[in-house]
BASE-894036 format. One record per residue (C-alpha): y, x, z; residue in one letter. Coordinates in steps of 0.05 Angstrom, whole numbers. Example, Ala and Ser with C-alpha at 12.3 -4.5 7.8 and 13.67 -1.06 7.14 Angstrom:
# BASE-894036
+--------+--------+--------+------+
:     yy :     xx :     zz : type :
+--------+--------+--------+------+
:    -90 :    246 :    156 :    A :
:    -21 :    273 :    143 :    S :
+--------+--------+--------+------+
END
This chain:
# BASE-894036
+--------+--------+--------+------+
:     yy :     xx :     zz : type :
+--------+--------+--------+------+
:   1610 :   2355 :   2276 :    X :
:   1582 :   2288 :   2290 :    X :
:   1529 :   2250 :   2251 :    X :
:   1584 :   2193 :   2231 :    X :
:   1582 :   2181 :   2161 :    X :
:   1660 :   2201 :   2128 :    X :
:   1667 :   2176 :   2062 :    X :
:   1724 :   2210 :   2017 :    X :
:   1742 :   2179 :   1949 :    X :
:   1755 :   2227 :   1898 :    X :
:   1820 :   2246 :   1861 :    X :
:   1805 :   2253 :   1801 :    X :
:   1842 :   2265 :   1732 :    X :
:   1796 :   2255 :   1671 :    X :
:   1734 :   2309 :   1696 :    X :
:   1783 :   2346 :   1740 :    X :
:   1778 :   2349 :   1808 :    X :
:   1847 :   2339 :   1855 :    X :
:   1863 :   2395 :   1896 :    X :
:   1875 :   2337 :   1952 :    X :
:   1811 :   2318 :   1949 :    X :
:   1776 :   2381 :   1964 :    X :
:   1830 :   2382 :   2028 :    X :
:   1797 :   2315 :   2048 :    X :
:   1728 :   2340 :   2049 :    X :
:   1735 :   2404 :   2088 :    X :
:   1772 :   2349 :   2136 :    X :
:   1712 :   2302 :   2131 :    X :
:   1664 :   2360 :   2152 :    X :
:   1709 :   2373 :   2220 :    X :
:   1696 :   2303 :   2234 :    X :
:   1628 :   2292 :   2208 :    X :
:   1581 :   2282 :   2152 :    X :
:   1617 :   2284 :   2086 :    X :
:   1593 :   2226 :   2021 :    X :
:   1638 :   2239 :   1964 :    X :
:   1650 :   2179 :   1911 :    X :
:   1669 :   2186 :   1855 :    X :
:   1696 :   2127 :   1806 :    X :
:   1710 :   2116 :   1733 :    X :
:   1667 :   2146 :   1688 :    X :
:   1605 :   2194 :   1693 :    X :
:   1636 :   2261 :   1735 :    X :
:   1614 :   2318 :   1697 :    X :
:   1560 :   2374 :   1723 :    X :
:   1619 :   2417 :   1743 :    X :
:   1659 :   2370 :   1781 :    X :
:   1590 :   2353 :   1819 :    X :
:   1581 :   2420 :   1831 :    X :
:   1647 :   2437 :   1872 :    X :
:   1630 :   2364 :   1911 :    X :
:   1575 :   2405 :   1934 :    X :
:   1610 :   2460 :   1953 :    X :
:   1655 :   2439 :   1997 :    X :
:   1601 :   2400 :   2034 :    X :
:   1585 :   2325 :   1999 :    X :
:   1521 :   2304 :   2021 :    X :
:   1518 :   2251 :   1967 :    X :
:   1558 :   2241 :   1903 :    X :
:   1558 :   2169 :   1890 :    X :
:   1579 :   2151 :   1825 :    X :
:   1611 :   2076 :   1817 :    X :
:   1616 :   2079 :   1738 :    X :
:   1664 :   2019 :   1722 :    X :
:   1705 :   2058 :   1671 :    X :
:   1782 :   2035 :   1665 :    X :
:   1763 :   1980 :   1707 :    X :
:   1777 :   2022 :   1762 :    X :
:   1851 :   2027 :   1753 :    X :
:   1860 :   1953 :   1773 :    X :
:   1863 :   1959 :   1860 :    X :
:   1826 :   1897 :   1868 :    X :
:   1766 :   1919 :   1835 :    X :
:   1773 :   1986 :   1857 :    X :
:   1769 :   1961 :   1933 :    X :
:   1718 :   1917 :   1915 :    X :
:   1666 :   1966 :   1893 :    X :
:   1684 :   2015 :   1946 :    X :
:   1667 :   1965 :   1998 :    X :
:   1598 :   1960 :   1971 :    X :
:   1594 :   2044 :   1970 :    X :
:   1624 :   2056 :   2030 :    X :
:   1587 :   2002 :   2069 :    X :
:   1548 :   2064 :   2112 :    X :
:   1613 :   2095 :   2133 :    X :
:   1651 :   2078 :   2194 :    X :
:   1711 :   2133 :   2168 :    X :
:   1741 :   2124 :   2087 :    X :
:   1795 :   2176 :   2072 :    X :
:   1831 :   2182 :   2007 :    X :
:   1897 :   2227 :   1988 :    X :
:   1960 :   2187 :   1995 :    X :
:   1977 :   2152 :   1920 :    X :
:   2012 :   2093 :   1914 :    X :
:   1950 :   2064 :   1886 :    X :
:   1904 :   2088 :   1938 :    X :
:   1950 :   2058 :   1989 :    X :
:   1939 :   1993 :   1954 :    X :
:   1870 :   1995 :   1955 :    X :
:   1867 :   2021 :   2022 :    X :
:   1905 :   1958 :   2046 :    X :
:   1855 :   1917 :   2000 :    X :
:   1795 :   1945 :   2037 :    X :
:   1820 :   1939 :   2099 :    X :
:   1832 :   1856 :   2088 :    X :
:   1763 :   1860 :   2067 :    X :
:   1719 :   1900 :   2112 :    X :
:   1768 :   1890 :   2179 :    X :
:   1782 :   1973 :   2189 :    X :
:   1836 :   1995 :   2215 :    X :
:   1888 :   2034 :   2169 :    X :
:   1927 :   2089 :   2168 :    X :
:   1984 :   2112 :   2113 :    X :
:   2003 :   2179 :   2093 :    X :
:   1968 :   2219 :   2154 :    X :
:   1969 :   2284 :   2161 :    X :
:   1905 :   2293 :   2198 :    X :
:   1853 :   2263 :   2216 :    X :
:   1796 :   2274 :   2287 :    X :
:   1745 :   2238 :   2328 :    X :
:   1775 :   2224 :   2399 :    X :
:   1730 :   2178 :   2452 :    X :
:   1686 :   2151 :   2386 :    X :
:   1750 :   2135 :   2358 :    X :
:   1796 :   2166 :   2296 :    X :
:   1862 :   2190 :   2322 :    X :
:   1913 :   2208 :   2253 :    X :
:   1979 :   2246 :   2265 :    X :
:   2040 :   2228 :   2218 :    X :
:   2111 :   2233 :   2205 :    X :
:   2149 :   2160 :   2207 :    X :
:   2226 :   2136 :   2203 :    X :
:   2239 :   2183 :   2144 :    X :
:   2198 :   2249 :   2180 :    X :
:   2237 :   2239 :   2245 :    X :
:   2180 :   2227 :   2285 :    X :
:   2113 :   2248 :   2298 :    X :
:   2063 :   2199 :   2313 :    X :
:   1991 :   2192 :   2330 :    X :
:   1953 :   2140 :   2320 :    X :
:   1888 :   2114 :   2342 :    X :
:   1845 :   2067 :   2305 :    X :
:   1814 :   2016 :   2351 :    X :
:   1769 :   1976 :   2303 :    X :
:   1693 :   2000 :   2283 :    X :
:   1717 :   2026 :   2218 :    X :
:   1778 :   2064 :   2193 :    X :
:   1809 :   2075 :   2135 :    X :
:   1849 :   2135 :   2129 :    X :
:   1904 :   2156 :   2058 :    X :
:   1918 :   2232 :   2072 :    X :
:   1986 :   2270 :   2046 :    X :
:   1969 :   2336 :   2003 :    X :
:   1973 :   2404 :   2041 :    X :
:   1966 :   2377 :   2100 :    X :
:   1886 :   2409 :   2111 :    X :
:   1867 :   2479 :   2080 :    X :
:   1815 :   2466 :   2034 :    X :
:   1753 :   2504 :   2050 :    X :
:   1690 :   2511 :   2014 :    X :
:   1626 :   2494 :   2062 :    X :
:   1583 :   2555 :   2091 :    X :
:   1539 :   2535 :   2042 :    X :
:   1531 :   2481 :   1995 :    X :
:   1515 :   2409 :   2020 :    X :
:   1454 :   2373 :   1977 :    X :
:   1495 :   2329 :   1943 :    X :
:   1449 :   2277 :   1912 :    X :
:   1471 :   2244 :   1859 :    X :
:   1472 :   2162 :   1871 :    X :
:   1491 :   2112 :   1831 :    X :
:   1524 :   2054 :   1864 :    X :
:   1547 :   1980 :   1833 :    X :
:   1583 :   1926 :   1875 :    X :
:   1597 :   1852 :   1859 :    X :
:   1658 :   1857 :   1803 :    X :
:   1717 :   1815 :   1828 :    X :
:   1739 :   1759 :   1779 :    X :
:   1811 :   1778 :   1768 :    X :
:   1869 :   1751 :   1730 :    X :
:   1892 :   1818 :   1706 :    X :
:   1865 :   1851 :   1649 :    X :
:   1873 :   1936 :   1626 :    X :
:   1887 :   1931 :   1549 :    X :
:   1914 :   1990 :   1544 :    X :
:   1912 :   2061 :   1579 :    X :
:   1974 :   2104 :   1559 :    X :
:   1978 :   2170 :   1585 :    X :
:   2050 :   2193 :   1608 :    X :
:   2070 :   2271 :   1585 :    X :
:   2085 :   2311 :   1645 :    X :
:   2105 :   2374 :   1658 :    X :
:   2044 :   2436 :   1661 :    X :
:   2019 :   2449 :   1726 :    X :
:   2007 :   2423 :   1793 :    X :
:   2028 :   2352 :   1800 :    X :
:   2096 :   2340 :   1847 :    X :
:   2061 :   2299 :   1904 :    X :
:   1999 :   2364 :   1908 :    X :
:   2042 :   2427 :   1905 :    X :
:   2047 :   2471 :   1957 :    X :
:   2112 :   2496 :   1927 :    X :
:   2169 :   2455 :   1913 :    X :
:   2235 :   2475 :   1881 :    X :
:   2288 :   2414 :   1875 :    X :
:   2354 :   2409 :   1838 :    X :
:   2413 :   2356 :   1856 :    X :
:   2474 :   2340 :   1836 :    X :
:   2496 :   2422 :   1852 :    X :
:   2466 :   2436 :   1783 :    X :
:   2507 :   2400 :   1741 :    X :
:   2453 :   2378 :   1699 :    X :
:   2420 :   2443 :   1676 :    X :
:   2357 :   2455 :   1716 :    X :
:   2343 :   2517 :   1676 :    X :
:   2340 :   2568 :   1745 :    X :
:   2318 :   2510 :   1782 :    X :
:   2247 :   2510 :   1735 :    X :
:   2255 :   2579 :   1729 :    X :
:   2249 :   2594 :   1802 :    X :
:   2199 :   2543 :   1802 :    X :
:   2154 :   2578 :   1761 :    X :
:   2160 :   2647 :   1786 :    X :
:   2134 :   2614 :   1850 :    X :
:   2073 :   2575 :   1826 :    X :
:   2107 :   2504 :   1848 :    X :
:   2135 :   2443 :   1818 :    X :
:   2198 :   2417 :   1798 :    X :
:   2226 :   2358 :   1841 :    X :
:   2294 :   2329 :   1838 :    X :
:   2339 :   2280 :   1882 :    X :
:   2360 :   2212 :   1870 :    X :
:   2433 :   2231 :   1848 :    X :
:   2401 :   2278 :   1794 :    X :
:   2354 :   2225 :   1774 :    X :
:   2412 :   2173 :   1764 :    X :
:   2458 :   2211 :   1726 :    X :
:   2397 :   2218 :   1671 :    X :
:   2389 :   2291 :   1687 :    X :
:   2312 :   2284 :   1699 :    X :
:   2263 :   2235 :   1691 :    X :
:   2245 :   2200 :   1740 :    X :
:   2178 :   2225 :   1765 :    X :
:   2210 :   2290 :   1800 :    X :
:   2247 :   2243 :   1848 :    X :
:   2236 :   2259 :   1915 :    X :
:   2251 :   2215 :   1971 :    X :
:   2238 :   2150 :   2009 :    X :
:   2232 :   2108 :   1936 :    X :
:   2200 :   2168 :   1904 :    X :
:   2150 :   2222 :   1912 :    X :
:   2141 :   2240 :   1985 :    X :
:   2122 :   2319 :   1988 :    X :
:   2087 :   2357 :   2042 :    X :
:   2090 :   2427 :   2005 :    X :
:   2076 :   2493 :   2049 :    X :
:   2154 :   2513 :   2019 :    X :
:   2208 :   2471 :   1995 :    X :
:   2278 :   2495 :   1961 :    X :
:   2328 :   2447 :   1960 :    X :
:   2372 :   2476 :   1908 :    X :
:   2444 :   2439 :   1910 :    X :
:   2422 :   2381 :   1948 :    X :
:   2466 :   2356 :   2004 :    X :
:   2410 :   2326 :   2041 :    X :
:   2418 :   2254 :   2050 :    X :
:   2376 :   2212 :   2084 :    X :
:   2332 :   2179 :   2030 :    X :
:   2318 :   2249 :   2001 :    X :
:   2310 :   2285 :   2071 :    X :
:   2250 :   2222 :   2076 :    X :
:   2210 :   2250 :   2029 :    X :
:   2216 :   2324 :   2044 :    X :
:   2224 :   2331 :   2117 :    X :
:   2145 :   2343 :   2135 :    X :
:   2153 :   2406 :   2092 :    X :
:   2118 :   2469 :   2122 :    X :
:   2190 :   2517 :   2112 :    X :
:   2246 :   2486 :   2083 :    X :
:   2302 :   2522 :   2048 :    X :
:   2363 :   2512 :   2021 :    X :
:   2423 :   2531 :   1978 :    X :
:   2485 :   2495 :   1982 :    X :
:   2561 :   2515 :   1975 :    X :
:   2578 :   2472 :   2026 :    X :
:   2572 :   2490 :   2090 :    X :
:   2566 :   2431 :   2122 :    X :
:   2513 :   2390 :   2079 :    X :
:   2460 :   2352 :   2124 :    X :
:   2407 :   2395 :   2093 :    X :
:   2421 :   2452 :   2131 :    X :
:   2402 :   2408 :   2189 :    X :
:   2335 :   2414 :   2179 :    X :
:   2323 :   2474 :   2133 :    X :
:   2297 :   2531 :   2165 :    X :
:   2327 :   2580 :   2118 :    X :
:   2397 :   2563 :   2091 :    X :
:   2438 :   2598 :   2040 :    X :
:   2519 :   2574 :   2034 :    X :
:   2533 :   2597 :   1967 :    X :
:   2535 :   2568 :   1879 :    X :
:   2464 :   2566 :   1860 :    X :
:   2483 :   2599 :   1808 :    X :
:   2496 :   2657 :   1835 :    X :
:   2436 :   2647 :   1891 :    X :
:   2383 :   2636 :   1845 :    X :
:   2380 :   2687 :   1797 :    X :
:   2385 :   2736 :   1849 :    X :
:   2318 :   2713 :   1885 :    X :
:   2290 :   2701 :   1818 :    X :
:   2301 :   2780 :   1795 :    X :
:   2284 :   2797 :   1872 :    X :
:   2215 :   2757 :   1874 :    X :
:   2203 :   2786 :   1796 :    X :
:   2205 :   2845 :   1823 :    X :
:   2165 :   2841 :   1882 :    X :
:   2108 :   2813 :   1837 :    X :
:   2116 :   2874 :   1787 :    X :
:   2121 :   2925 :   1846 :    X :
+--------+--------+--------+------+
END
């Protein structure tokens, strides 16, 4: 570890800490000395607590409420926190991306999308990633002063700290941008229980090989601990809403398994899913692209497949 200051912007929903973001920290210690911020409102004693643990040597707390959901602001207060650090990673959101980008403009640090690592080579940061829909993998070194660095879920093991860092408790205000848009309103969208789609480590997806009933496909889903996902063709015939797309114009997944249940494997699903740790897949045709890149294929009606590993893995447990 080096004494370079790596600030990691936290994930949060409401008090709750992302899984990600823990990721991102155990990443910042291998690289050097972690400063967690946290945005919004006040974190909680808890959620301080676990900054600690995995290593934060400051929490500093830009408390801008609802404010923070606009990207403009949001960049614009995180310049003025992260103003010590020559590294800022966040977990890969479509609005962290966008603020990313904003901060970049801003501060004149280099940045990286959707990496899936992160290391200090020759004084500079050096990020591995997947690119042209997970057909190649790239590194990619950052050659101004200061880098700014969105990571993809599962792609670190989180790890608490040998022992917990300090993790002073800061407060921190920038400049507030003038801006033309305004939050009126904060809506909160129902999703399913458990683990969002974009931070499982378990991913079981349906397509058009279910017909419309995803009842084994959730099933499955939950005997393994993961989250549902879906491809485009599912999502287009109504058979899922839209959040469980995955693919180059939906969620892109890095899960430690994915089960592509009835999905032929074209190429704007295979974008989104390719960087998957072990990839399996049940199809009754034996010639569907995804069999390409599983690493575990089954040729047979999912409906027949799945219930048998669903008994088999309720068993396992129970045994």
């Amino acid at each position: 570890m080096t004494d370079t200051m790596v600030t990691v912007l936290v994930e949060h929903r409401g008090n709750e800490i992302a899984q990600p973001t823990l990721e991102a920290l155990t990443l910042a210690r291998s690289i050097g000395r972690p400063i967690a911020v946290w945005m919004g409102e006040e974190p909680p004693a808890g959620a301080v607590t676990a900054l600690r643990e995995y290593g934060a040597e400051e929490v500093r707390v830009v408390a801008i409420g609802d404010r923070a959901r606009h990207s403009g602001t949001a960049a614009a207060v995180l310049a003025a926190a992260t103003a010590d650090s020559a590294i800022v990673l966040m977990v890969s959101t479509f609005f962290t991306k966008e603020v990313a980008t904003r901060l970049a403009i801003a501060t004149g640090a280099g940045v990286v999308v959707d990496a899936a690592g992160a290391a200090l080579v020759d004084g500079r940061v050096e990020t591995t990633q997947t690119v042209f829909a997970a057909t190649w993998n790239v590194r990619t070194r950052v050659n101004a002063d200061r880098a700014i660095v969105t990571l993809r879920p599962n792609t670190t093991q989180a790890a608490p700290a040998d022992r917990p860092a300090a993790g002073e408790v800061i407060s921190v205000m920038g400049m507030l941008p003038e801006v033309r848009e305004t939050v009126v309103s904060v809506t909160p969208v129902e999703r399913d229980a458990g683990v969002p789609l974009s931070e499982a480590a378990v991913v079981v997806a349906g397509g058009r090989g279910t017909r419309g009933d995803y009842t084994l496909v959730r099933e499955l889903a939950d005997v393994l601990g993961g989250a549902v996902g879906a491809s485009r063709d599912a999502i287009d015939e109504g058979w899922i809403s839209h959040e469980h797309m995955v693919g180059q114009t939906g969620v892109t997944v890095t899960p430690v398994l994915y089960v592509a249940c009835g999905i032929s494997g074209a190429v704007h699903h295979r974008g989104g899913m390719q960087a998957s740790g072990t990839i399996v897949a049940v199809n009754i045709d034996p010639d569907a692209p995804i069999f390409e890149i599983a690493d575990f294929g089954v040729v047979g009606d999912l409906g027949d497949v799945l219930p048998q590993a669903i008994e088999a893995l309720k068993a396992r447990r129970q045994g």
